[in-house]
C-alpha positions, 0 to 999 in steps of 0.5 A: 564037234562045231566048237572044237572045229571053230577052235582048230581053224582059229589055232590054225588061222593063228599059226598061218599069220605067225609064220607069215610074220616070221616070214616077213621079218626073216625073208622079205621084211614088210614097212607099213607106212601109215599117211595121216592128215586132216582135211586137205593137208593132201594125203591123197597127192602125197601118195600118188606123187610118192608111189610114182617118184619110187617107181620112176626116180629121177627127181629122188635125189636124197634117196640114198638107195636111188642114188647108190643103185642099191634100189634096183627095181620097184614095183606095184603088187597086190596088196596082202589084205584082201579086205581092204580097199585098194588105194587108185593110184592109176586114177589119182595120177591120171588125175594130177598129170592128165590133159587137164590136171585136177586134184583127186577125191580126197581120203574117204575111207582106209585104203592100201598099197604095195610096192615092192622093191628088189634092193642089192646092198654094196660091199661084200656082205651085200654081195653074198645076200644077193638080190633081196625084196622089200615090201612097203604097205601104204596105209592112206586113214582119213584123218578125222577117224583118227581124232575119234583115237581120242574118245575112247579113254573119255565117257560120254559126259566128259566129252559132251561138256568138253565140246558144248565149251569149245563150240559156243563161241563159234558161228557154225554151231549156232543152230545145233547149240540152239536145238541142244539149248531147248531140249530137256536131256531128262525127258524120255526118249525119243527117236525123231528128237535124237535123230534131229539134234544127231543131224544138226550136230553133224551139220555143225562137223561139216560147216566147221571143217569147212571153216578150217576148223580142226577138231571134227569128232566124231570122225564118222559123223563126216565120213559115214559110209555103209554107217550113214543112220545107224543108232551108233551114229544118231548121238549128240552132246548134250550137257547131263541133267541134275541129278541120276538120269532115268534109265529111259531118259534121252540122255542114257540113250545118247550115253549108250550110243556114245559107248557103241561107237567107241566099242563098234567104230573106234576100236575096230578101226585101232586094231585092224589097221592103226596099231599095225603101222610101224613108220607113220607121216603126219601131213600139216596144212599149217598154212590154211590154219594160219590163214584161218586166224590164231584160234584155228592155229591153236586148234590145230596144235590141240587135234595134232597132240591128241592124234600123236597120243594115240601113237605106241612110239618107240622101237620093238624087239623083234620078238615083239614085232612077230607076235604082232606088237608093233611100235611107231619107229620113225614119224615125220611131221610134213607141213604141206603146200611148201610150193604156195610160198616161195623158197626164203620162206620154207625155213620159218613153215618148218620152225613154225610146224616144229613148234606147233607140235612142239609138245606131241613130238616131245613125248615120241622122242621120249618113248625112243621114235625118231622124229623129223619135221619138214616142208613139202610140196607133194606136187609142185604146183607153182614157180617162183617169180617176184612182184614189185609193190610199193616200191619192194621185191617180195618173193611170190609163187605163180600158179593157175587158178581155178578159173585157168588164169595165172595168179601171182601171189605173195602170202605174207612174211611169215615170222622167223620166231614161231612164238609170235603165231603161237602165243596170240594162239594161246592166248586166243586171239580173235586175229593176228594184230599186226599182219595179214596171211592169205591163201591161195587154191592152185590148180596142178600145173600142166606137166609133161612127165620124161621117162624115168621121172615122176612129178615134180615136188618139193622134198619128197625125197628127204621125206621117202629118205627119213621114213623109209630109207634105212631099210633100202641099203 
């Protein structure tokens, strides 16, 4: 009688998540906006800044429906998933906007929002729908679970040789190549040995991501959360010994481990969140990885590719959309901090993102999503000025330090051709042979918000527009 119970509910739990998609889709349809980015391309500001300009939409002018007061009202509602951490925007914004602005915790784990909008469509088929809501779900992913996407068409040895390759030559793997390098993977095993190699590897991760380094896998190795010991997160690569490994051997043992993660961490993660996002942004930090020299250039290039591979681009039917089989229909490219360069400049950040994904966007045009890349400032941090040095006007931003003085700063020219970034990149040159880039850390800017606005940014509106726009009219 139990098992007969357990498959009632499970038909029963089936038929209430059908109806509630058949509701959405006919009566108050549901975007799920998936926010994607690597460490410190800004997610958390993005959202904020985002969520406020669409409840307050003075500075939205290229939002079609803020415009055109088809947008009449929008709103901050419970989210539907009770499992799921609330995204705190009240604090992220008190944060940005407060007596003394700072910038928020960055992205720890998945968390969520919604916001509905109250839309009245112009004409006479507007007219006769009436007042009609729409509700859009913010999905906030720490970027580096979504590299891990990646591990799970590749096996333990295939990914252990790839990464010992990609790291020897890196400074901040010296100590765990060391530790690898003396230990015999054919040798039993040992837990205080897999747990000292698993420790010296994740030390790596986080010197590595603190270089600027974009390929941190696996991504739970950073962020552990209620994982932080566990078996599934006690591995390390490790190269595979001459020929078969002992069933009881520290390589088999870091082999299973390898597997769990995939099936235990991994998986869970795709099918509980990821593969139900239907529109997606994909946040750059283009210009710290063009600080940190051509190699972080070309790594960077390599993690955004292997992100948008685990994307399902592509429009589905209807039918496909109720039975839960969604498709990424629209994705944006966002090369953040635009505000750290002064407006000439933003043209050449946007060539240089459009070419830097050049590859991984050409494969979601193919499958039929609509793509776009652009530079943003999700808050505007800096104002424009120019500085006379050796005789020249160079364009410069000015914004506050973290020591609370004012800095005047001028990056560099970037090029107007994004070959030239990209092919020493390749190539893998050690610098950029004949010009220097820096980077700077603003600190927000003091503001004082007028009703009916949100923080100042720059572009957010084409990027709310491009995303979401098509189903607010």
């Amino acid at each position: 009688m139990r098992v007969i119970g357990d498959l009632a509910d499970g038909v029963a739990r089936g038929v209430e998540s059908l109806g509630a998609q058949v509701s959405e889709a006919f009566f108050e349809p549901v975007i799920r906006l998936g926010v994607t980015g690597l460490s410190r391309a800004g997610k958390t500001v993005f959202i904020t800044s985002l969520v406020a300009n669409l409840l307050d939409r003075g500075r939205m002018a290229q939002l079609r429906g803020a415009q055109d007061g088809t947008i009449r009202s929008v709103f901050l509602q419970p989210q539907p998933d009770v499992t799921v951490p609330r995204f705190d925007y009240e604090s992220h914004l008190a944060a940005m906007t407060g007596p003394a602005p700072h910038w928020p915790e960055s992205t720890r784990a998945v968390s969520e929002l919604r916001l509905s909008f109250r839309v009245q469509s112009g004409g006479l088929v507007g007219s006769l729908r009436g007042l009609r809501t729409v509700h859009l779900d913010i999905v906030d992913y720490p970027g580096e679970w979504l590299l891990d996407l990646g591990l799970l068409e590749r096996g333990y040895d295939d990914w252990a040789a790839d990464v010992l390759g990609r790291i020897g030559a890196r400074p901040e793997a010296a100590a765990f190549l060391a530790e690898a390098g003396g230990t015999d993977p054919s040798q039993p095993m040992d837990e205080r040995r897999a747990k000292g190699l698993a420790e010296s590897f994740a030390g790596y991760l986080q010197a590595a991501r603190a270089a600027g380094w974009s390929d941190c896998t696996p991504g739970r190795f950073l962020l552990p959360g209620e994982m932080a010991g566990s078996p599934a997160l006690t591995f390390a690569p490790l190269m595979k010994p001459a020929g078969t490994p002992a069933r009881t051997s520290l390589w088999r043992e870091m082999e299973r481990r390898f597997e769990a993660y995939k099936s235990r961490v991994v998986k869970p993660f795709f099918r509980d969140h990821f593969a139900r996002i239907d529109r997606q942004v994909v946040l750059v930090d283009a210009l710290g990885a063009i600080h940190a020299g051509p190699r972080a250039v070309e790594d960077l290039r390599r993690a955004m590719a292997d992100i948008l591979a685990a994307f399902r681009p592509g429009t589905g039917s209807w039918l496909m959309s109720l039975l839960g089989a969604r498709r990424v229909e629209r994705i944006l490219f966002a090369a953040t901090k635009a505000d750290h360069l002064h407006h000439e400049q933003h043209p050449q950040l946007t060539a240089i993102v459009t070419a830097l994904l050049r590859d991984a966007r050409d494969r979601a045009d193919f499958a039929g999503a609509k793509t776009a890349a652009m530079s943003i400032a999700s808050l505007r941090a800096t104002v424009e000025e120019r500085i006379d040095h050796a005789g020249a006007s160079l364009p410069a931003v000015r914004g506050r330090l973290a020591t609370g003085r004012q800095a005047a700063f001028w990056p560099g020219a970037l090029p107007a051709d994004p070959a030239q970034l990209l092919v020493p990149a390749r190539q893998g040159a050690e610098r950029w042979l004949d010009a220097d880039y820096g980077a700077m850390a603003f600190l927000p800017a003091a503001i004082h918000l007028v009703p009916g606005e949100g923080p100042p940014h720059i572009r957010l509106d084409r990027a709310a527009e491009f995303l979401i726009g098509d189903r607010l009219t």
